[in-house]
N, C-alpha and C positions, 0 to 999 in steps of 0.2 A: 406591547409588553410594558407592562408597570417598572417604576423607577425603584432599585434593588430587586427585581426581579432577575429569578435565572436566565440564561440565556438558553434558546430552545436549540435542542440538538439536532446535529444534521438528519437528515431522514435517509435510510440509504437499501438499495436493493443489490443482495448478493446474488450473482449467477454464475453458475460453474457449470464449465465444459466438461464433462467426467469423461471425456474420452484423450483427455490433452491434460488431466490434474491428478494426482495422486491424491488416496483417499486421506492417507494417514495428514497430508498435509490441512483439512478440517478445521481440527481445533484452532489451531493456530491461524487462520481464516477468519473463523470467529472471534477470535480473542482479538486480531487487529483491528479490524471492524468496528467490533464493538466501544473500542477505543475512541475510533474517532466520529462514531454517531452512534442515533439507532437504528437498531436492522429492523426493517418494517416486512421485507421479501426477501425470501430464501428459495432459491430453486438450485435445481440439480437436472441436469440435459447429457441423456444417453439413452442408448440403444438396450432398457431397461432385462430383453428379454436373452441381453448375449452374457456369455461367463467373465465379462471382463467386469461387468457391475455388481459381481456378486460383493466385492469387497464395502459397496457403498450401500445394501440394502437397510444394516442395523444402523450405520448412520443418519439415513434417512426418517428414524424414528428418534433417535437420540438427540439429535439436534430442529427436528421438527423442521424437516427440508420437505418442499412440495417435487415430489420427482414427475419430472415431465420426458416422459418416453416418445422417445422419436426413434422410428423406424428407417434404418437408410435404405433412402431413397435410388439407391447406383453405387455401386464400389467407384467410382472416379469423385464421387462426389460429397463433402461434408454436411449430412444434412441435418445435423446436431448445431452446425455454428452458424445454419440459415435461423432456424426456428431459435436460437437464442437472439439473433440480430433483433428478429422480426418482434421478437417479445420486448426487446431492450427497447428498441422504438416506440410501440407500444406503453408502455411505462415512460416511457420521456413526453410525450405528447400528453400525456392524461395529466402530467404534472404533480404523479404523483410520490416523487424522491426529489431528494438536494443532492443526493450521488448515489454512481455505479460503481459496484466493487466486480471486478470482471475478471474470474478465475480460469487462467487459461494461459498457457505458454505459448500459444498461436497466435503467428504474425496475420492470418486473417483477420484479427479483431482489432487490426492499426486504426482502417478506415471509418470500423463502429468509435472507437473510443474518440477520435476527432471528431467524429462529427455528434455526437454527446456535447462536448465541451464546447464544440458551436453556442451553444445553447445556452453558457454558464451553468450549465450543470460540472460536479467533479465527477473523475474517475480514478478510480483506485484500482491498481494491478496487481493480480497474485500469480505469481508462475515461478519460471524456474531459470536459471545462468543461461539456458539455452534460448529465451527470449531473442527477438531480435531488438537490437538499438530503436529503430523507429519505432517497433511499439510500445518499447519502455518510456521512449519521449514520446510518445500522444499519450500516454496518463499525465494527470496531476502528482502521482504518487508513484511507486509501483515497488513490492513486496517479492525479495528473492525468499522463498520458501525453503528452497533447498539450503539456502545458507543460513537463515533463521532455527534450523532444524538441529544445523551443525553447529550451533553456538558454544553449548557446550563443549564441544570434543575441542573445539581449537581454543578454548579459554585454557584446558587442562594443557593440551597440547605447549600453549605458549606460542602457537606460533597464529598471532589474529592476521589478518589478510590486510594488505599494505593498504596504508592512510593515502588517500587524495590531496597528498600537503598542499599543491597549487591552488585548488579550487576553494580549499578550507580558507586559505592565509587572502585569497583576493577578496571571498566573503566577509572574513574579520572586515577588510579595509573598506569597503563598498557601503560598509553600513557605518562606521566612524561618525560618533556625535560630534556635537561640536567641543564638546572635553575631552575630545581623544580615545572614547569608548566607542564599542560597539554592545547591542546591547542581545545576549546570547539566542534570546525569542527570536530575534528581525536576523542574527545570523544563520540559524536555524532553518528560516522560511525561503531565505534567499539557496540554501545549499538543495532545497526540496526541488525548487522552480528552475535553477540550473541543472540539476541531477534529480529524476526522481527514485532513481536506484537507490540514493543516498541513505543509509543507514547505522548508525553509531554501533550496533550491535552487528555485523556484517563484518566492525573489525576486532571485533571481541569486546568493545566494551556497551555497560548498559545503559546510559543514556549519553547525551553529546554533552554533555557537561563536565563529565572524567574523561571524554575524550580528547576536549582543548586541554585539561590540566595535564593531559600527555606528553604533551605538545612542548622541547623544549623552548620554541622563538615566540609562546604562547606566555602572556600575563594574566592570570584569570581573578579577579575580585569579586565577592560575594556581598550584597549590601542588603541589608534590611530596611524593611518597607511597610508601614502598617500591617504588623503582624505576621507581614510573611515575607519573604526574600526574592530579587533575582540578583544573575550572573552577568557582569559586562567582561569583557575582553579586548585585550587588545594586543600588537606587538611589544615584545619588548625592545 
């Protein structure tokens, strides 16, 4: 890559379990995604021919998802989150993503999502409160849907969902310049890497930058910088 060249974006493959994901939750799937790369693979994994997929049929056009119909194999047995493994593998060994977006509230995909990141590859998780802890910590990231959903209603509500003041305030300190700042980027990446549930909007607000200026034992300064600006923070 040439000098002032852009930086090329991550390359990344969505896969959802539509038997463990709500459909409505989608856009918002994409929308995250898309944020943080490009979607190069979109699939969709279900049991195409039973009434529970009826809800995901127009989106599978709308959003240009490749639906791969899997037939279960035994009622004791998930064989929608076999043939996603099988295909995630696949795609990791061809070398053909920088990250997995892996939509699914199932604690079976703990063992996929680690051993992805073996590899340095990322993983990105979409699901729901009902997640389990381990496989929210084997993502790099991981996307409460359900709470992203409700953003709205508890902004109106007033009442946004209690701040992790601990982890935020150890953050601040952990990244401390040697001026006494921390600089809001590197506070940011570190609260991602300890929590990847972490999200500014989760407690109602819209990025993490009004959500230290919340913060009363928070100092936030805003400095300009060849044309554009960042946020340092620190204790007051």
């Amino acid at each position: 890559m040439g000098i002032g060249s852009p930086r090329q974006r991550d390359r990344l493959a969505i896969l959802i379990d539509a038997d463990n994901i709500r459909s409505n939750f989608l856009p918002l799937i994409i929308r995250e995604a898309s944020a943080i790369g490009t979607v190069f693979i979109k699939r969709v994994y279900g049991h195409f021919g039973s009434a529970a997929m009826k809800a995901w049929q127009p989106l599978v056009h709308e959003f240009a998802l490749l639906p791969v119909h899997v037939a279960p194999a035994a009622k004791s047995k998930n064989a929608t989150d076999l043939k996603l493994a099988i295909d995630a593998m696949d795609i990791l060994h061809r070398g053909q993503v920088d990250g997995f977006c892996i939509a699914s509230s199932d604690s079976d995909f703990t063992s996929l999502a680690s051993r992805i990141r073996e590899d340095g590859v990322s993983v990105y998780g979409f699901g729901e409160k009902k997640a389990t802890n381990p496989y929210v910590k084997s993502c790099d990231r991981f996307f409460y849907c359900d709470l992203l959903l409700e953003e709205g209603a508890k902004a109106d509500s007033g009442k946004p969902a209690k701040l992790p003041l601990k982890e935020i305030l150890a953050a601040v300190d952990d990244t401390l310049g040697e001026d006494g700042w921390a600089h809001l980027g590197e506070v940011g990446s570190v609260l991602n890497k300890r929590m990847p549930d972490f999200d500014s909007r989760n407690h109602g607000f819209s990025n993490l930058s009004t959500l230290m200026e919340s913060i009363p034992s928070l100092e936030c300064n805003r400095i300009k910088s060849n044309g554009g600006s960042f946020i340092q923070v620190k204790r007051k």
